[in-house]
C-alpha positions in Angstrom: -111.5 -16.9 -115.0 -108.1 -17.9 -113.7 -105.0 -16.2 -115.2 -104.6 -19.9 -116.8 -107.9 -19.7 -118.7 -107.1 -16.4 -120.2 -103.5 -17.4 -121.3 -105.4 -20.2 -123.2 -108.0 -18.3 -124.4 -105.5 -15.5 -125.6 -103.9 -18.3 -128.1 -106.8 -19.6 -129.4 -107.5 -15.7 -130.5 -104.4 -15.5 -131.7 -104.1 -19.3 -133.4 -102.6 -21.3 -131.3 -100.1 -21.5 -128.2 -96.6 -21.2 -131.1 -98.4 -18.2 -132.7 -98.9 -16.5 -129.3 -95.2 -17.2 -128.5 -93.9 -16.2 -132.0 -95.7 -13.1 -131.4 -94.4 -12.4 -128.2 -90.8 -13.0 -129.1 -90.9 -15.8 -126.2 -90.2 -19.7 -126.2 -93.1 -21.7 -126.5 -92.4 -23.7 -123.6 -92.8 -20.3 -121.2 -96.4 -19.8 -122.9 -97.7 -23.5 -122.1 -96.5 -22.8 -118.8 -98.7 -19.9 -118.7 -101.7 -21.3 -119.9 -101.1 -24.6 -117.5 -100.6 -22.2 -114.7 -97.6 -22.9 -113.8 -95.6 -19.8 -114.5 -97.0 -16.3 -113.6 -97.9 -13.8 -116.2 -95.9 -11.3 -116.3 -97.3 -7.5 -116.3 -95.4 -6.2 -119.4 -96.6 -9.5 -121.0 -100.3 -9.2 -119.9 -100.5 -5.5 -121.7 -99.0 -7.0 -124.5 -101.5 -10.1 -125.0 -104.2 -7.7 -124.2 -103.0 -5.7 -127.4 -103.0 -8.4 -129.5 -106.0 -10.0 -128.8 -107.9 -6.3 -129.2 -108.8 -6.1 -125.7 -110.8 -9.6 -126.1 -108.3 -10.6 -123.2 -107.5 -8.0 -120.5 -104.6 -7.9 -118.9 -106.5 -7.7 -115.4 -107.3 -11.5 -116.4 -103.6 -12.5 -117.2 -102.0 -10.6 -114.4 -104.5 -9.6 -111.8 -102.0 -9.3 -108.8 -100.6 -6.3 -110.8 -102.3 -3.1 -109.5 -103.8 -1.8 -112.9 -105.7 0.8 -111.0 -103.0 2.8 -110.2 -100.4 1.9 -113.2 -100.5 3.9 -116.7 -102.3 3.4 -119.6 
């Protein structure tokens, strides 16, 4: 799954692509760029999606250049 795929998947968890940015406190605009791939996700952002969506989308999917292995819970 690309980091695309998982954005999109995350807001149709969470609704839709305005409810994921409402809950994020971003501008829509930044989240379809996320799910078209355009834009990168970033890290802080990945942990938060994966907390929202109760771990049904894992931040390893949204981010995975980020090295979770060695980062903090």
């Amino acid at each position: 799954m690309t980091p695309a795929e998982a954005a999109t998947q995350a807001a149709g968890i969470l609704g839709n692509k305005a409810k994921m940015a409402k809950l994020l406190d971003v501008r829509p605009p930044t989240v379809n760029q996320w799910c078209s791939g355009v834009r990168p996700i970033p890290a802080a952002r990945a942990v938060q999606i994966e907390n929202l969506t109760d771990g049904q989308v894992r931040r390893e999917a949204l981010c995975p250049s980020f090295p979770w292995s060695g980062a903090a819970a």
